[in-house]
Structures are given as structure tokens and as C-alpha cells.
C-alpha positions in Angstrom: 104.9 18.8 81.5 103.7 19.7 84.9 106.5 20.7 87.3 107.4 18.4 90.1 107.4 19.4 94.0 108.2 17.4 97.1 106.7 18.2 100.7 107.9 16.6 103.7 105.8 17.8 106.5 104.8 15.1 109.7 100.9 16.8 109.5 98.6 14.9 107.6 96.5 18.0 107.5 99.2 20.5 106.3 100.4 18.1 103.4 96.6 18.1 102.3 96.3 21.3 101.7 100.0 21.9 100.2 98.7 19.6 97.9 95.4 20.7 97.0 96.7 24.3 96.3 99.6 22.9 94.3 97.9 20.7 92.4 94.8 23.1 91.9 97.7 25.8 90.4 99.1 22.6 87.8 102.0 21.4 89.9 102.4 17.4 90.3 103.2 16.8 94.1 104.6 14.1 96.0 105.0 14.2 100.0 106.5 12.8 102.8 105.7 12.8 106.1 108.9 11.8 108.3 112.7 12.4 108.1 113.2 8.9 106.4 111.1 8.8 104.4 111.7 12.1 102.8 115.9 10.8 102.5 114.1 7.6 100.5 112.4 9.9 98.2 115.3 12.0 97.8 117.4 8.9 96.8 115.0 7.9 93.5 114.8 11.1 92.0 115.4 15.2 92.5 112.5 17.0 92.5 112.0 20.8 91.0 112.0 21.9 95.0 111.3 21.1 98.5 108.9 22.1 101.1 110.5 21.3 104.4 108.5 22.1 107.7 111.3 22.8 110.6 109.5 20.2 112.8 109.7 16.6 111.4 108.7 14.3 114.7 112.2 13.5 116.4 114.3 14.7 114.2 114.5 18.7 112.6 114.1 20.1 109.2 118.0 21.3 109.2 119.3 17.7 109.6 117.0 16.7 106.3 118.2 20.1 104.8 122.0 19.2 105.0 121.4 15.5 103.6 120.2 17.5 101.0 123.4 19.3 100.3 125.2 16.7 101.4 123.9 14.6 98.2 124.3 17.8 96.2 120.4 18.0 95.3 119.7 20.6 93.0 116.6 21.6 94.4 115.6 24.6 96.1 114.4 24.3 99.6 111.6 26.0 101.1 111.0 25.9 105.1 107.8 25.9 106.7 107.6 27.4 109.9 105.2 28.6 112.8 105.9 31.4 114.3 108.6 30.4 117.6 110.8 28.6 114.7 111.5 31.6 112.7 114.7 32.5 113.9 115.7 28.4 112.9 114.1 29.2 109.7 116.3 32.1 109.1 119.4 30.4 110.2 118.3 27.5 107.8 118.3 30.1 104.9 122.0 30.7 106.3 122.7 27.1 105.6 121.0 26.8 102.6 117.7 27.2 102.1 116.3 29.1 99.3 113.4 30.8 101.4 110.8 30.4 104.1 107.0 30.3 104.8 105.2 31.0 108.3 102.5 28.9 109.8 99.6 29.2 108.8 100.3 29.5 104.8 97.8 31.4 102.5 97.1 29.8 99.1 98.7 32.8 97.8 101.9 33.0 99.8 102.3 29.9 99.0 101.9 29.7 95.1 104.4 33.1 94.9 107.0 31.2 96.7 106.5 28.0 94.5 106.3 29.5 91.6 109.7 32.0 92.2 111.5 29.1 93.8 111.1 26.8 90.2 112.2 29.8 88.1 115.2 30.1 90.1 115.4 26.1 89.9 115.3 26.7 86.3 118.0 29.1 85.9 120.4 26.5 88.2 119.9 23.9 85.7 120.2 25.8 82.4 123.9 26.9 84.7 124.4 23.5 85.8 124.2 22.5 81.7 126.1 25.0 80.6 128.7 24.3 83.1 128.4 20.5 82.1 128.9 21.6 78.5 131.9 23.5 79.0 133.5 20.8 81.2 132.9 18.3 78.3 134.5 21.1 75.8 137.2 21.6 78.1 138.1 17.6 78.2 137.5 17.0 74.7 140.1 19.8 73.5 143.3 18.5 72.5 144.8 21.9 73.2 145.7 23.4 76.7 143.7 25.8 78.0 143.5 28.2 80.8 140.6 30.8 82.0 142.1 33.7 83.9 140.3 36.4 85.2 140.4 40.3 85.3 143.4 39.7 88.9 145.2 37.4 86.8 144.1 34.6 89.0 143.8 30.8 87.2 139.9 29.9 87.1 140.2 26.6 85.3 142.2 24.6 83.4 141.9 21.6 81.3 143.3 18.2 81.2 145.6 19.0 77.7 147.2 21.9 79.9 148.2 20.0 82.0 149.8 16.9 80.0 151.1 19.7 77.5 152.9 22.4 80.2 153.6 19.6 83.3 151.9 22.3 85.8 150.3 20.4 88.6 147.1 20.1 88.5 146.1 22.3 91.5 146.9 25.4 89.8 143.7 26.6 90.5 143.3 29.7 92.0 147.1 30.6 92.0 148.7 33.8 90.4 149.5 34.0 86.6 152.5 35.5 87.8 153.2 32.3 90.1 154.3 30.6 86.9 157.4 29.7 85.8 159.1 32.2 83.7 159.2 30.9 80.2 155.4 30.2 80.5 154.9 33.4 82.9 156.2 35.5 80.2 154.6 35.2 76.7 151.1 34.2 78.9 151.0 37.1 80.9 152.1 39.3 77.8 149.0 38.0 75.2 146.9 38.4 78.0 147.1 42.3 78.5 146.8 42.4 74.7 143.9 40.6 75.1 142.8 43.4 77.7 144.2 46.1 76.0 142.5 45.3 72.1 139.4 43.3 73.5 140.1 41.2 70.7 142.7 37.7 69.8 145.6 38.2 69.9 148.5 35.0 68.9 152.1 34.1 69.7 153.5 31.4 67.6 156.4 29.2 68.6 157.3 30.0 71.8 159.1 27.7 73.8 159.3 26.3 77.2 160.7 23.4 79.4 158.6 20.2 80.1 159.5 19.3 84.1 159.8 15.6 82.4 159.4 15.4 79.0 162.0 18.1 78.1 161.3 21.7 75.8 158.2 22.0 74.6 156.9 24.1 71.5 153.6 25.5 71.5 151.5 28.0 69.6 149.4 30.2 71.9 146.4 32.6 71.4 144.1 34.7 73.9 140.7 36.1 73.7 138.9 38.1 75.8 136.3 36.2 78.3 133.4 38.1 78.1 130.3 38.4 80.6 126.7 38.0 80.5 125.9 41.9 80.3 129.4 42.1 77.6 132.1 42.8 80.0 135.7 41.4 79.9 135.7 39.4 82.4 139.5 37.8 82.0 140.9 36.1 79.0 141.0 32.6 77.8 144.5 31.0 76.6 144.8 28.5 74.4 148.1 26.7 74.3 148.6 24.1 70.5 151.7 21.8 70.4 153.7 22.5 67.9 156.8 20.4 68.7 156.7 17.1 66.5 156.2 20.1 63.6 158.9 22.0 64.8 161.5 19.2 65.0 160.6 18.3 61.3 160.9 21.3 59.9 164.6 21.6 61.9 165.4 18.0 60.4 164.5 19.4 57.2 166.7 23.0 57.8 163.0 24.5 56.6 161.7 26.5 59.7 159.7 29.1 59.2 159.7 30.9 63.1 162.2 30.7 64.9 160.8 31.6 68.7 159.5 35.3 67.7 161.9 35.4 64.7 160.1 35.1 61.2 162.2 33.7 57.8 162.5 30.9 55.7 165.2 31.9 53.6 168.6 30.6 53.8 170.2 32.9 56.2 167.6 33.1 58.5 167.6 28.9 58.4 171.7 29.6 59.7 170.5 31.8 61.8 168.1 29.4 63.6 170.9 27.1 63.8 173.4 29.4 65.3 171.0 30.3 67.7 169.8 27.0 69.0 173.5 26.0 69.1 174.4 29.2 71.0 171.3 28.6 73.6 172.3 26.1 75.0 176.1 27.2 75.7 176.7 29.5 78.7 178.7 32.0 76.8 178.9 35.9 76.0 177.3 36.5 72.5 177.3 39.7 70.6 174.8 40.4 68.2 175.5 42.7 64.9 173.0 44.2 62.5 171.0 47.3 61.1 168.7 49.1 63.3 165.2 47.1 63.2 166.7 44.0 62.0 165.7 41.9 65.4 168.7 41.9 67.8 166.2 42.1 70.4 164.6 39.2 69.7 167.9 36.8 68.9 168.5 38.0 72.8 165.3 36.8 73.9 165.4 33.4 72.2 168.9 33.4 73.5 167.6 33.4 76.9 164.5 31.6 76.7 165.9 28.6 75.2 169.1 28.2 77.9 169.3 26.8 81.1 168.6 30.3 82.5 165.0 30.3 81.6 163.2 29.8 84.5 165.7 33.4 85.6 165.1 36.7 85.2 165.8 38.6 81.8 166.9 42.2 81.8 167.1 44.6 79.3 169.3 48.3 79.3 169.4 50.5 76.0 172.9 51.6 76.8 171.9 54.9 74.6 168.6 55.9 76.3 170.7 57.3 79.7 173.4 59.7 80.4 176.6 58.1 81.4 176.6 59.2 85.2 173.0 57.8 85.1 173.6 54.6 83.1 176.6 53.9 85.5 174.0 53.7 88.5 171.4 51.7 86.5 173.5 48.8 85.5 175.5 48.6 88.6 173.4 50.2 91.4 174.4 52.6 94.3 174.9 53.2 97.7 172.9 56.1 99.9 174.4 58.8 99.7 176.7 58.3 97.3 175.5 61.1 94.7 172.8 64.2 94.9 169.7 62.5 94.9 170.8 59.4 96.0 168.6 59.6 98.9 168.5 55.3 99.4 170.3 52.0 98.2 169.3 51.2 94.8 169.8 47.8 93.0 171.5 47.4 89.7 170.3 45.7 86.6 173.1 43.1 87.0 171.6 42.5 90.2 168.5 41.8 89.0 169.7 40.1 86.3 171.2 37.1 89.2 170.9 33.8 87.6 169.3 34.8 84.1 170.7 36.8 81.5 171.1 41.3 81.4 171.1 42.1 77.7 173.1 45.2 77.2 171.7 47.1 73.7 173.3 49.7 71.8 177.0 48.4 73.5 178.9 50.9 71.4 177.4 54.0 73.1 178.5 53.7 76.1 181.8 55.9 77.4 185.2 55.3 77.6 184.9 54.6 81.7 181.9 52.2 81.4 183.6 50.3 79.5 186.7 49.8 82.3 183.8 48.8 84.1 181.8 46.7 82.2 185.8 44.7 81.1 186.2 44.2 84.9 182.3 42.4 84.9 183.0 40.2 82.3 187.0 39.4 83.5 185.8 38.8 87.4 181.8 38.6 87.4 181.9 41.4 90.0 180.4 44.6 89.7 181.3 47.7 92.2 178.0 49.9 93.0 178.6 53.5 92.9 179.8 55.0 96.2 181.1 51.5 97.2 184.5 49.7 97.1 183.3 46.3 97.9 182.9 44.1 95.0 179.8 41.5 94.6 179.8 38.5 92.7 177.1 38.7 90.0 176.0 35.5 87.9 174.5 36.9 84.7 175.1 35.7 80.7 175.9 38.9 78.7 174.1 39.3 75.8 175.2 42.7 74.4 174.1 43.7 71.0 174.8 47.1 68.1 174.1 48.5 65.1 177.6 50.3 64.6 180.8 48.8 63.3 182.7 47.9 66.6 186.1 47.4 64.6 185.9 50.4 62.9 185.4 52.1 66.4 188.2 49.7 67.8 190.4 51.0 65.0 190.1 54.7 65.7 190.0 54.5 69.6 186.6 54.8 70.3 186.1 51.7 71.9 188.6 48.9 74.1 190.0 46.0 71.9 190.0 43.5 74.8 186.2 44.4 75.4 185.3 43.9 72.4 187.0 40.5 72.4 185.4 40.0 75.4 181.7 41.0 74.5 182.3 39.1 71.0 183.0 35.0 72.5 180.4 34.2 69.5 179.1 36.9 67.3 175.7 37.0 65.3 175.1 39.0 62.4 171.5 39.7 61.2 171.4 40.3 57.8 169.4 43.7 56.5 166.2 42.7 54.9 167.0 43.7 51.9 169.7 40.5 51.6 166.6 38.1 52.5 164.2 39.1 50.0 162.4 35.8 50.0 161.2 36.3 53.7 159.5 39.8 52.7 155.9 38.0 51.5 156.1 35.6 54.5 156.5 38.7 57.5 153.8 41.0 55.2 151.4 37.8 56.0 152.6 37.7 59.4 151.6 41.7 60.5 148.6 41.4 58.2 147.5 38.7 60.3 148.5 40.9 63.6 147.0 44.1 62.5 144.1 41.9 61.7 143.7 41.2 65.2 144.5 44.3 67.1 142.5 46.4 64.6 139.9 43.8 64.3 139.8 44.3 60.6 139.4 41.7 57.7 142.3 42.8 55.6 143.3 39.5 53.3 146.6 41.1 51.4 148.1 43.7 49.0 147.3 44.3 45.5 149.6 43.0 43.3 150.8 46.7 42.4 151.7 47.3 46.0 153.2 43.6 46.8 155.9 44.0 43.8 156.8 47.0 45.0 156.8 46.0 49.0 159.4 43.2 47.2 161.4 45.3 45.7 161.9 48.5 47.7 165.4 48.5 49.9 164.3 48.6 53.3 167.0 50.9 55.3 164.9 50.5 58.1 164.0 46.8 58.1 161.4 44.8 59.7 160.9 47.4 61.9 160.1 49.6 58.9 157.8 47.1 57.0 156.0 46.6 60.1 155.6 50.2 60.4 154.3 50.3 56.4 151.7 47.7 57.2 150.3 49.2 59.8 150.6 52.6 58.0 148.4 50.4 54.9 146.0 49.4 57.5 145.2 53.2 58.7 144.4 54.4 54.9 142.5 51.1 53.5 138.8 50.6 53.8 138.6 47.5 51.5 139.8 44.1 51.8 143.3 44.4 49.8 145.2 47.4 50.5 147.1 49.1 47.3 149.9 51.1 46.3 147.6 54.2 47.2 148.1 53.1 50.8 151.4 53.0 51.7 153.5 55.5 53.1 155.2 58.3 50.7 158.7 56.4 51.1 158.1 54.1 48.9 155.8 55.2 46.4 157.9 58.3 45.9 160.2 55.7 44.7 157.6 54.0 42.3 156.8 57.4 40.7 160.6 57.9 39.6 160.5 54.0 38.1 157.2 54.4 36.2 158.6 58.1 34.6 161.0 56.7 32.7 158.9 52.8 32.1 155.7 54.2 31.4 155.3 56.1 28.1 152.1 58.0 26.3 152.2 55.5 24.1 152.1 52.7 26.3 149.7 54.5 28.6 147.4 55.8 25.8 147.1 52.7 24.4 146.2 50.6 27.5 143.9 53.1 28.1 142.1 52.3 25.3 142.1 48.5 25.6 139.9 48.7 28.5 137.4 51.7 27.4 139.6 54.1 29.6 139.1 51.9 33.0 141.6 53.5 35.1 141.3 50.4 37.8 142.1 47.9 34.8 144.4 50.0 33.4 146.3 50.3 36.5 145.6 46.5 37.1 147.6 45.8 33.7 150.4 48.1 34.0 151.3 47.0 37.6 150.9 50.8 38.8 148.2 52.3 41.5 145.1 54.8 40.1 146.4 57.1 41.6 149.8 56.8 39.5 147.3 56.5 36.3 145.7 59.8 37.3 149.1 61.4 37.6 150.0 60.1 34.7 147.3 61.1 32.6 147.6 64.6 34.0 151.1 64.9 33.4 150.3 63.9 29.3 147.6 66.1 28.7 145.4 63.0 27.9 141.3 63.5 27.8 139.4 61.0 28.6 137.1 59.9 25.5 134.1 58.6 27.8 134.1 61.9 29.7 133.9 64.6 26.8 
């Protein structure tokens, strides 16, 4: 289909010749030959570009030009131009125009500039569709979403956000870091894991507070945004409502996440409840349980799910510092107050003001910080070091250990009325060897994140290596499991990972089980059932190949196929 150009020029002569040469190189042309009647054309239908001359009677080429872009015609615009008007013709490319020709135009001049000026016509529309297509995407999606780029600035943003977060609509162009904390937070943190991996990353329940319609429960993912030549350029967030599914599974005492916590078993379904209840009362809560059990996390959802949310959260592992250093990080210092102490310094209880400090491994700290830390919780004051004037400090303690606190109580390790103090509401995590049902459940949930960061298709364990992921203790928890996964991830080239895979710890553990359950007889004569198959064999006795090989080995058995 011949392409379509439009020139408005007031001399009969010069639109005969456009015309001739246009028409002689394919090109259907239509002209105009005054400033009206070129704005009447322009009101039927858009041509693929313009030829404009500067001069149009009484009126000039730059008036036409900005009707033009003033009814957002997406044609390119070519001036024509003798020779006195070509500083206006290069101030109309300043306004504008995609090029310029000078009086008096060669056949060839003139056919280059057509013929560049439709290509880049052609490119504006094939962007102007793809934009069209993504805007329809974008309304059509009943999920939120938000495109931020590489300075963490919001790009776009679709109707669904909006109704789903109650962010104004003319976020646009503001900060990531300009939103409130509860979405600020987990958005900000999926996106530099986004950045970091280059792939998806996910965050499932995560909850925040409606402006009207109250909290809100939402799934969110982010992927990388990538250019045309494959660069990241920012990452895309998806935000899915989960909050009609979360309030059924509470009526029904069945949740499977809790915020970032993962369990469907009993304990963690009173755990959910506890917490929930203890969110939304201002008081101090200590939190009880084995080392990579999740304290962290019961903080957070503590915090995120109180009326401090929208306040800062801040963290101290009372066991990472020194006490004469600890002293200064929780409650600040003066100048001068100590060697080094070469300017004021704010505390973490400072910086805590409004929100909520959460004060780890509580049982560490000395004898004197815990004078201090009695006085906090007794006055909400806090002293900085090298000063003797108190300041008031609002801040919910959330403090949280792995040690027996009585025990220490008992044998004058650690204050009675601080410990009565810190423990308003206590919550113990149970070990996850006491909530065996949850172990399949969090395997498929760091599967599915290991997936994504390593972007590998990993579906499960074997058999083999899932009963013995279900039955093994777990002295160090989640944290450990987590740590197994991964671990399986590292060694496994196929799809399921196996016994073979996972760390020493546990198949140490399976070798001292199948000694004394695995006999020559019983190995000899599975063996022979399946034609000395070690993978079916292995299959059938619930045991890894590599355990068959051991086995073998260690009973002098020779393989029948092999001799």
C-alpha cells in the first residue's frame, strides 16, 4: 500500500514538483496550499508525514507546525526553506520538526528525506502500539502493578495498584523510598533481589494498611525490566490480593503463612493467633526458642501488623558488640564522652522513635546494661553516654533469646524484675523437630526460592531423601533446612535432588539406620529382583545409590551382569 504524504506549500509550482517526484518514487500525495486548508486536511486524517514550507501567505509554517503538536499528530514534519529562513527552520526543528530542506530541492534530497522521515514514522507507530498494548495490559490486570526503574523512581502504575494499596494516583515519578513503610519495606527489598539475581523473585503474605478500607493482604513478586539491547532497566512489581483468602483460612484456624512465617500445623496455627492478638496490643513481648527457629520474623510481623507500622523498625544483636560498644549503640553518646568519640551519635532507641527496637540475643548482654535497659522499660528514658539528662523515647520492646532466662535468673546471671519486665507476653517457637508436619510444606517453600534465585527447575526430593528430610532432628531448625536445600541445589544437576545431595549431617545418620535395617540378604536379594539395577534397587529399599554401592562393597557382593 503506497505510503501517504501531505505538502502544504502556497506555490503552485513547488507542490507540482513535490508531487511529481513523490509520486514518480511510489508515494500517494495530497497538498495543500494555505494555513487553513492544511489544518482541514489535518482534521480527516494523519498522514505518514508533512512537508511544510516556512512561508504559507499570511500566516508561517511554525503556527501550522504547533497545531500539529497541539492535536498530537503523529506525523513527522519536514520544513521547506529558502535560504534567509534557515535559521527559522532550525529553530522549528527545536520545536519539533523532524528535519529540514533548502530552496531549491533536488529530486534526490528530497526522496532521502522522505524516505528516512517514514521509516522513523514507522518506528513511532510500532512504539505508539506497543505502548497502546501495554496500557491495555496494564488496565486489564486485576493485580497491582508498579514499573520502577534502575533510581528507584515509580514509572507507571496501573489502575488495580491503586484500588488495591490506596496510593494516590500521582505517584508517578516519586521515590520508592517515598512510600509508606509497610509497603516501602518488602517493595524495596524484592526489588534489589530482583537486581541482585536478574531473575523473580516472590514474597507471599505481606501485609499492609488500606488508608480506607483497613489491612490489606497481598502476595507480591518482582522481575527484572529488561531493555531493548538486554539490560535491566528497573524491575516490575506485581502486587495479588490475598485478603478474602487469608480471612478464610483464619476463620477456619488453617493458615498456611503467617506474614513471612511458614506452618500449617497446630502450633504454628497458635502461633498465628498469638501473634495477631499480640499486634495489635502496645505491649513488651519476649520471644523464646532454638537458634534458627524464626524469632526474627515473629518480631517483624509484630511490628508490621501494629499501629507502629508506618514507624521505623530497628534491629540490635545484643551479642554481636562488646558491652562498652553496645552501651553506645542502643543509647547513643555525647562528643567527647569516650576515645574516639569525636561527634554526637544517635542511639538505636532513637531511631527506633515511634516504631518498635527489637533487642536479639537479650540474655547476652551484662549485668550494667541491664540497670539500663530496666530503667528504659520503667521510665521510657534512656541516658546517652557522657550525658546526665534523660530523654523520653517512645519505642515497643520486642526482645527476643535462645537461652533459658529462668535458669539464668535462678543462678544470678540475669535481673528478676527485667526479666518480668521484658516478658509482659512471652512467645515460644517450638523446635522443628515438635512440628514435623510443616517440614514438606517449608522444603516446597525454599525449593520454590532457590528456584528463583538460582534460576534452576528443581521440582522436589526423591522419596529416599524426603523420608529422611522428615525424619532427621533438626538441632538447627529452619535455618538449617534452609541451609540443606540450598546445599541440595549446589550438588544436583537433574530435576529431583536425592539422598546423594544432601549435606553429610544427615546422611551420616542414614548410613548408621540402614547398617543395622539392611541385611545381605535383603540386599542380595533385591538386587536380583531387578537384574542388579542399583537405581531400582535403591528405589525399593528407600536408600540413595550411593548407600547401595556402599553397601555392596562392604558385603563382598559381585555384580552378576558385570563378570
Amino acid at each position: 500500500m503506497p505510503q501517504h504524504i501531505l505538502v502544504i506549500d502556497d506555490e503552485e509550482s513547488l507542490r507540482y514538483t513535490f508531487s511529481a517526484f513523490l509520486e514518480g518514487a511510489g508515494y500517494q500525495v495530497q497538498t495543500a496550499a494555505t494555513f487553513a486548508e492544511g489544518v482541514e486536511y489535518l482534521e480527516r486524517q494523519t498522514p505518514g508525514m508533512i512537508f511544510l514550507d516556512i512561508m504559507l501567505g499570511r500566516h508561517s509554517g511554525l503556527d501550522l507546525l504547533k497545531v500539529v503538536r497541539q492535536k498530537q499528530v503523529n506525523s513527522p514534519v519536514v520544513m521547506i526553506t529558502g535560504a534567509p529562513e534557515v535559521e527559522t527552520a532550525a529553530e522549528a526543528v527545536r520545536q519539533g520538526a523532524f528535519d529540514y530542506i533548502p530552496k531549491p530541492v533536488c529530486q534526490q534530497t528530497l526522496l532521502k528525506v522522505a524516505k528516512v522521515a517514514l521509516q522513523h514514522k514507522k518506528v513511532l507507530d510500532e512504539r505508539e502500539l506497543y505502548r497502546s498494548h501495554l496500557e491495555a495490559i496494564f488496565r486489564s490486570l486485576r493485580d497491582g502493578l508498579l514499573l520502577i526503574d534502575l533510581e528507584r523512581r515509580i514509572c507507571e502504575a496501573n489502575q488495580a495498584l491503586f484500588q488495591l494499596s490506596g496510593l494516590p494516583e500521582c505517584i508517578s515519578g516519586m521515590n520508592l523510598d517515598q512510600l509508606p513503610d509497610t509497603l516501602r519495606l518488602p517493595l524495596g527489598e524484592l526489588f534489589e533481589q530482583a537486581l541482585k539475581s536478574g531473575a523473580q523473585s516472590e514474597l507471599r503474605r505481606t501485609a499492609f494498611l488500606h488508608p480506607g478500607e483497613g489491612q490489606k493482604v497481598v502476595d507480591i513478586s518482582a522481575a527484572p525490566w529488561f531493555g531493548s539491547k538486554g539490560e535491566i532497566e528497573g524491575v516490575v512489581l506485581s502486587l495479588h490480593d490475598q485478603t478474602r483468602l487469608d480471612t478464610l483460612e483464619r476463620s477456619i484456624g488453617k493458615r498456611q503463612q503467617f506474614a513471612h512465617i511458614i506452618g500449617h500445623s497446630s502450633r504454628m496455627q497458635q502461633l498465628f493467633g498469638l501473634i495477631e492478638n499480640l499486634a495489635e496490643v502496645d505491649t513488651t513481648v519476649l520471644i523464646s526458642g532454638e537458634s534458627g527457629t524464626g524469632k526474627e520474623l515473629v518480631a517483624e510481623a509484630l511490628h508490621f501488623r501494629s499501629e507502629r507500622r508506618n514507624r521505623p523498625m530497628v534491629k540490635v544483636n545484643c551479642a554481636a558488640l562488646p558491652e562498652n560498644l553496645l552501651e553506645s549503640e542502643l543509647f547513643g553518646h555525647l562528643k567527647g564522652s569516650f576515645t574516639g568519640a569525636i561527634k554526637d551519635k544517635v542511639g538505636r532507641f532513637e531511631q527506633a522513635a515511634g516504631g518498635t527496637i527489637f533487642l536479639d540475643e537479650i540474655g547476652d548482654i551484662s549485668p550494667a546494661l541491664q540497670v539500663r535497659l530496666l530503667r528504659v522499660l520503667q521510665n521510657k528514658e534512656i541516658e546517652k553516654v557522657g550525658s546526665s539528662q534523660p530523654t523520653r523515647v517512645d519505642v515497643r520492646i520486642v526482645a527476643a533469646t535462645n537461652q533459658n532466662l529462668i535458669k539464668k535468673v535462678q543462678i544470678g546471671e540475669f535481673r528478676e524484675d527485667l526479666y518480668y519486665r521484658l516478658r509482659v507476653v512471652q512467645v515460644n517457637l517450638p523446635p522443628l523437630r515438635e512440628r514435623r508436619d510443616d517440614i514438606p510444606l517449608l522444603i516446597d517453600h525454599f525449593i520454590d526460592k532457590f528456584n528463583r534465585q538460582f534460576s534452576r527447575n528443581i521440582q522436589g526430593g526423591s522419596p529416599a531423601a524426603l523420608a529422611l528430610m522428615s525424619s532427621y532432628n533438626w538441632p538447627g531448625n529452619i535455618r538449617e533446612l534452609e541451609n540443606t536445600i540450598e546445599h541440595a541445589f549446589v550438588m544436583c544437576r537433574a530435576e529431583t535432588f536425592d539422598t546423594e545431595h544432601l549435606p553429610p549431617e544427615l546422611t551420616d545418620r542414614e548410613h548408621s539406620a540402614v547398617d543395622s535395617e539392611i541385611s545381605r540378604p535383603l540386599l542380595l536379594s533385591t538386587l536380583d529382583e531387578v537384574a542388579w539395577n542399583k537405581s531400582k534397587a535403591a528405589k525399593r529399599l528407600g536408600i540413595s545409590r550411593r548407600t547401595i554401592y556402599r553397601k555392596i562393597e562392604e558385603y563382598g557382593l559381585a555384580d552378576p551382569v558385570g563378570e
